[in-house]
C-alpha positions in Angstrom: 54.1 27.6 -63.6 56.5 25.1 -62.0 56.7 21.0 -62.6 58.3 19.2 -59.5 60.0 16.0 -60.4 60.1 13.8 -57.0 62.2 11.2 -55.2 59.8 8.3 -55.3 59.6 6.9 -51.4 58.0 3.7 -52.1 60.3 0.9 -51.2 61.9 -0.8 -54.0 60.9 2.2 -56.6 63.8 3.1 -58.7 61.9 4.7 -61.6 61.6 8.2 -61.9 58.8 10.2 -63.9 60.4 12.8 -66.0 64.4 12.5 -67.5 66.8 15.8 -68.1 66.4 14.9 -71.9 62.3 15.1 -71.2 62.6 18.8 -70.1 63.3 21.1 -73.0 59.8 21.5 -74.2 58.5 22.7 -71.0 61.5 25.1 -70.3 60.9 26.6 -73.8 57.1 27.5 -72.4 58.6 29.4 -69.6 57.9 26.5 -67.4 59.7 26.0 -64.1 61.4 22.9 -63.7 62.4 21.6 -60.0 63.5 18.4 -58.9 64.5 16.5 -55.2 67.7 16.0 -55.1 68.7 12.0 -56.4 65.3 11.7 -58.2 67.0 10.4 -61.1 70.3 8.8 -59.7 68.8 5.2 -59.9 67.5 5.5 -63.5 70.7 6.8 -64.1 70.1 10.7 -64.3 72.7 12.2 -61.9 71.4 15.9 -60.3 74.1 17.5 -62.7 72.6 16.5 -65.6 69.1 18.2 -64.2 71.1 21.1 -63.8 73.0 20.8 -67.4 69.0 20.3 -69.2 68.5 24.1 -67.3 66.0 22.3 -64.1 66.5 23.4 -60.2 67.9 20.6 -58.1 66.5 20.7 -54.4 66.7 19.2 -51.5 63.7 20.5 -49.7 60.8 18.1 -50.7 58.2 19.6 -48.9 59.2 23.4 -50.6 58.8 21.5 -54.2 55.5 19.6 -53.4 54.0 23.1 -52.2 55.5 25.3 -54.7 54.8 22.8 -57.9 51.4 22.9 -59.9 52.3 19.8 -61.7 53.7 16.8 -59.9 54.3 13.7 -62.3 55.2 10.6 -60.1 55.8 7.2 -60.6 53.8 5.9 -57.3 51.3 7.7 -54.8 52.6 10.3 -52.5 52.1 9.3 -48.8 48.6 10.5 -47.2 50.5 13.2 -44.8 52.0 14.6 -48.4 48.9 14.5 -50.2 46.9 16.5 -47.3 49.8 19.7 -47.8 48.4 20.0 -51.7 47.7 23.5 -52.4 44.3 22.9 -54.1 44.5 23.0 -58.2 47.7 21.0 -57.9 48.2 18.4 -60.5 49.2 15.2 -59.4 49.8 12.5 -62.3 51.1 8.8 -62.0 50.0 4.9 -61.1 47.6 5.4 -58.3 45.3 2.1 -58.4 42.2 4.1 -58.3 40.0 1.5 -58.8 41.8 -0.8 -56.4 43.0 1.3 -53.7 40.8 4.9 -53.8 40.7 5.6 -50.4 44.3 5.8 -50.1 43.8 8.9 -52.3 41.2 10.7 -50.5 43.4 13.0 -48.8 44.3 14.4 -52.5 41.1 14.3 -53.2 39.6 16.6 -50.3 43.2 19.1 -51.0 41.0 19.7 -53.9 43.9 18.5 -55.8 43.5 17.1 -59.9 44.5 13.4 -60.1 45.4 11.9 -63.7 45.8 8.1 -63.1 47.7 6.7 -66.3 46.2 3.1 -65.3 42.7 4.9 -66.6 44.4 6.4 -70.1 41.8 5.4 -72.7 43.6 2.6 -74.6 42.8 3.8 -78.3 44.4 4.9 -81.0 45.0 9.0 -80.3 46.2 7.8 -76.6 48.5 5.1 -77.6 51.8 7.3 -77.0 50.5 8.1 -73.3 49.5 4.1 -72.3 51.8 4.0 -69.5 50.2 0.6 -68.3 51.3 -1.0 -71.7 54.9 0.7 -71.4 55.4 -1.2 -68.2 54.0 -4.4 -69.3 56.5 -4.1 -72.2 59.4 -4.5 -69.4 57.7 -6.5 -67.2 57.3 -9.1 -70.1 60.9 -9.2 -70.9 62.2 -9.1 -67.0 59.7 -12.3 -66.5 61.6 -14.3 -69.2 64.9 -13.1 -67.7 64.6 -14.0 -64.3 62.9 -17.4 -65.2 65.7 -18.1 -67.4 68.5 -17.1 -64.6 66.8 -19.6 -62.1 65.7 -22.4 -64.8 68.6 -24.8 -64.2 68.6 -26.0 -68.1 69.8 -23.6 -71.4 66.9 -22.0 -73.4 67.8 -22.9 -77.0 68.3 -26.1 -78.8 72.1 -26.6 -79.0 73.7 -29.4 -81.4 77.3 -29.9 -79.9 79.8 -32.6 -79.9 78.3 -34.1 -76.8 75.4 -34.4 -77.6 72.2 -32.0 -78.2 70.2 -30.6 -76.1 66.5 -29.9 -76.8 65.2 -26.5 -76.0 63.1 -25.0 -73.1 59.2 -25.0 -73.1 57.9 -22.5 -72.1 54.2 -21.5 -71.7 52.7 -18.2 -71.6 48.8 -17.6 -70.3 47.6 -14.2 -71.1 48.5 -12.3 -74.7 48.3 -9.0 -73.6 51.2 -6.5 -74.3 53.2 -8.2 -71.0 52.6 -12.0 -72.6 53.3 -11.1 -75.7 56.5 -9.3 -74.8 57.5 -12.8 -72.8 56.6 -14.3 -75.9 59.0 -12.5 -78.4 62.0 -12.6 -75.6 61.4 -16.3 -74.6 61.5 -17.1 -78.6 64.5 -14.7 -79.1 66.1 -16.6 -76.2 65.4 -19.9 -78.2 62.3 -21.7 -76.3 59.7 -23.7 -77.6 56.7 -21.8 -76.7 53.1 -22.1 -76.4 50.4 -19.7 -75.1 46.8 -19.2 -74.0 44.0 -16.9 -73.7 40.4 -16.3 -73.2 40.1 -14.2 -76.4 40.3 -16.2 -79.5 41.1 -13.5 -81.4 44.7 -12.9 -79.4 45.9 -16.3 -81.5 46.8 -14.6 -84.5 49.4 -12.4 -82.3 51.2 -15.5 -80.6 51.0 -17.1 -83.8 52.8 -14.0 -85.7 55.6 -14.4 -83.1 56.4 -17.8 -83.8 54.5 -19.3 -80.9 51.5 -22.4 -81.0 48.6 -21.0 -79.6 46.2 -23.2 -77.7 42.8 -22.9 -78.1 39.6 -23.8 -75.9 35.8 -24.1 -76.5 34.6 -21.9 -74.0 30.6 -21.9 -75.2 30.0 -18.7 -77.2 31.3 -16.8 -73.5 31.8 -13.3 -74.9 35.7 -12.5 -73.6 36.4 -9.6 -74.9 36.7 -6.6 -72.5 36.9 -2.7 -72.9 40.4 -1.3 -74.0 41.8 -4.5 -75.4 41.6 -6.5 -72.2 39.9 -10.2 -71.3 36.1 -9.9 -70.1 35.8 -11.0 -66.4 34.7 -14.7 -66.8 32.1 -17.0 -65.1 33.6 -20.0 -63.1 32.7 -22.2 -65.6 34.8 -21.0 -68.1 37.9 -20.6 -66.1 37.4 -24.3 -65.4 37.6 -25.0 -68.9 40.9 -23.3 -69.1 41.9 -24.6 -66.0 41.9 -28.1 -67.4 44.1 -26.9 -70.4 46.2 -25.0 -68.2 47.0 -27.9 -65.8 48.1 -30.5 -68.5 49.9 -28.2 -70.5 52.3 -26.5 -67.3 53.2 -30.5 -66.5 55.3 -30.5 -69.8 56.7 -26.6 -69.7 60.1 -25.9 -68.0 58.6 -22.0 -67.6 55.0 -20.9 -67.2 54.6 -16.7 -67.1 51.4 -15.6 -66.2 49.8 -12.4 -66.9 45.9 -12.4 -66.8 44.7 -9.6 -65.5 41.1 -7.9 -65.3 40.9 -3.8 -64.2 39.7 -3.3 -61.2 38.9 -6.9 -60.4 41.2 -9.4 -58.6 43.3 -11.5 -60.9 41.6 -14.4 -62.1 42.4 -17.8 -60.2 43.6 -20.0 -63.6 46.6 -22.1 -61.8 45.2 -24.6 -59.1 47.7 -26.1 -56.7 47.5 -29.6 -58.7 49.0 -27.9 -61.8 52.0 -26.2 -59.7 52.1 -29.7 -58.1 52.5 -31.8 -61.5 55.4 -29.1 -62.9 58.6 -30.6 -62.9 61.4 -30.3 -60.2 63.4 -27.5 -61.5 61.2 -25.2 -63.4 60.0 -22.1 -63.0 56.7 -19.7 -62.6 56.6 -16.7 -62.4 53.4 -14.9 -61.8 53.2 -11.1 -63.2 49.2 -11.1 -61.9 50.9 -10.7 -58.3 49.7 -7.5 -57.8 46.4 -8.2 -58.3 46.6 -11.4 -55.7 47.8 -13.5 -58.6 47.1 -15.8 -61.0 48.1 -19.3 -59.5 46.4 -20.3 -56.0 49.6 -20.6 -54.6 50.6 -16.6 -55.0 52.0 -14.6 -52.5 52.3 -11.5 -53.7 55.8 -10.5 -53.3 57.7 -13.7 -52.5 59.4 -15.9 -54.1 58.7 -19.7 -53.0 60.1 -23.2 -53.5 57.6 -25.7 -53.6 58.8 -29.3 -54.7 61.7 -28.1 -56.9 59.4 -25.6 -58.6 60.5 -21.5 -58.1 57.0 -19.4 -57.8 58.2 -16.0 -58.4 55.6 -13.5 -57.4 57.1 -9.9 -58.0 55.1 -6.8 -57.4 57.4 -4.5 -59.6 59.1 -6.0 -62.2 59.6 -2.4 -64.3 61.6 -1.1 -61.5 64.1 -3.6 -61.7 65.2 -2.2 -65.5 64.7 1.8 -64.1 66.9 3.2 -67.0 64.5 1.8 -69.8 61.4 1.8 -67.8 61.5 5.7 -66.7 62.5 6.5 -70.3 59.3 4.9 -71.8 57.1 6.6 -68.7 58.2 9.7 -69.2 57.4 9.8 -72.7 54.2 8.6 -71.7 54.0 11.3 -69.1 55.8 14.2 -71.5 52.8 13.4 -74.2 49.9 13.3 -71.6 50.8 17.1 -70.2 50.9 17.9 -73.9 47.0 17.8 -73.3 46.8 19.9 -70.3 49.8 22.2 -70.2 49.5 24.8 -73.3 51.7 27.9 -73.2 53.4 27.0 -70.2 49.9 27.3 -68.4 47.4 24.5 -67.2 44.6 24.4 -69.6 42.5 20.8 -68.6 39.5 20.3 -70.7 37.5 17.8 -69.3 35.6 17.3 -73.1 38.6 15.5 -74.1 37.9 12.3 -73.9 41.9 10.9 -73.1 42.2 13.9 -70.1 38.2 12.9 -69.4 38.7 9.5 -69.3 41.8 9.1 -67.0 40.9 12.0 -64.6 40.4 10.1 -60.7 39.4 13.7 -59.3 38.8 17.3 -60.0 37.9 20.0 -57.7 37.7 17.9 -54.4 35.1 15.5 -56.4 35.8 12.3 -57.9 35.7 12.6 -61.7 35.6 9.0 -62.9 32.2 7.3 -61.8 33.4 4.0 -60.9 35.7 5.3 -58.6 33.0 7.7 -57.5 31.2 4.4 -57.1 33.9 3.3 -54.6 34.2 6.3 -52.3 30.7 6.6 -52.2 29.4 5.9 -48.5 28.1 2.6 -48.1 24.0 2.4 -47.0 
């Protein structure tokens, strides 16, 4: 059996999906290990130290994609790439199966196997393979760090001879992994900071990292979701938050924003009024961007200006911090092919419900029903 380890082509990519120190198991089961020349270079594995961990560097991409049963990857292969799968070829990585499933039909009908680590059940026995909380971990940190580079004021509270200067207020919406990561960072850094969320039951987290957590009445409305997340809400409760949201960005110096719903556009919780009443000089930065964004303003990928305020809008925040980011993911990616690769052979068993739940396709058939749902033709 051979693993291929590719150069990611996506523009801006810099992460790579397995390391040289990720590779000793798999050589030890007889495995093959080959990898496109400057995979790693950006996450700061040179093709020597491939070599040095006892992988083939290569430079023919096309040899390695057909020869490979197992191709762990960061970001989708291109359409012509996926249609040269030999069929029973393994592809695993961030596809956006339940936003984008068509691009992966070519795979599909190559009677390829697609493992999408956005679908990795999020309980207990899969927690070392949630990729999508990995990421988040970074993209919570970078958030703080690039509002904090723009913001043209300090973060802490400083008592000097001059005078003292009263710390930044920064406001968080969304405690997932990626708000709660911007929470820890932006109190590290020395901010006052307050947060918000749908689910009640999130307050005791922002609480436990020295943050207030701000509460709203949102009429019984079940929030909670499947897998940790927020419940996609009615209009009527976003407008409750809304209202909170509005009043309480007019006072922050930062507001990061990172509600997201799976499979479902971001939800619309920053009107143009709120960006309008922050103060010349600060700074949001929307991590919901990929989804269309959390703020009306949003466009995905750029970074705006509007009245003094910086709208950061970034559609890949891990990749900026490659080193740390493709060390966590290929953990993730190392523990997940512990379920299907046994011996140094594939073995999937579609009764386990982590290699069940995150399959996208198997055989030239979608696997997971809602994205079954999506390819299905439309009557």
């Amino acid at each position: 059996m051979q693993i291929g380890i590719l150069k990611e082509t996506q523009s801006g990519e810099t992460r790579v999906a397995l390391l040289p120190e990720n590779l000793k198991g798999f050589l030890a089961q007889g495995i093959a290990v080959v990898v496109e020349a400057g995979a790693g270079a950006s996450a700061g594995a040179s093709d020597q130290a491939y070599v040095d961990a006892g992988a083939t560097v290569s430079a023919d991409r096309r040899a390695i994609v057909a020869g490979s049963q197992v191709l762990p990857i960061v970001q989708p292969l291109s359409a012509a790439e996926q249609a040269t799968l030999q069929p029973g070829t393994v592809l695993i990585g961030f596809f956006r199966p339940l936003d984008a499933p068509k691009a992966l039909v070519p795979a599909i009908e190559a009677q390829a196997t697609l493992f999408s680590m956005e679908l990795v059940p999020r309980i207990t026995r899969a927690q070392a393979m949630d990729a999508l909380s990995s990421m988040a971990t970074v993209a919570g940190y970078k958030a703080v760090i690039e509002a904090a580079n723009l913001l043209p004021r300090l973060f802490p509270l400083l008592m000097t001879a001059a005078g003292t200067i009263a710390p930044a207020k920064v406001f968080v919406i969304g405690a997932g992994v990626a708000g709660l990561q911007a929470i820890a960072t932006a109190r590290r850094l020395g901010a006052v900071v307050e947060a918000y969320d749908v689910r009640a039951a999130a307050g005791e987290q922002v609480r436990s990292l020295g943050a207030k957590f701000l509460d709203v009445d949102l009429g019984g409305i079940n929030t909670e979701g499947g897998g940790g997340y927020a419940a996609e809400l009615t209009e009527e409760a976003l407008e409750r938050g809304r209202t909170l949201i509005t009043a309480t960005c007019a006072k922050a110096d930062v507001v990061i924003t990172t509600a997201q719903v799976p499979g479902r556009p971001a939800p619309l919780l920053i009107r143009r009024a709120a960006v309008e009443g922050m103060k010349p000089g600060s700074v949001l930065v929307d991590l919901a961007a990929p989804a269309g964004g959390n703020c009306e303003l949003t466009k995905p990928g750029e970074t705006q200006v509007l009245n003094g305020v910086h709208l950061l809008a970034p559609m890949n925040l891990a990749a900026q911090v490659p080193v740390h980011a493709s060390q966590l993911y290929a953990r993730n990616i190392v523990n997940f092919l512990g379920l299907i690769v046994k011996k140094g052979e594939l073995a999937i068993d579609l009764a386990d419900e982590v290699v069940a739940g995150s399959c996208v396709a198997h055989q030239g058939k979608p696997v997971n029903p809602r994205v079954a749902a999506l390819l299905a033709p439309q009557t």
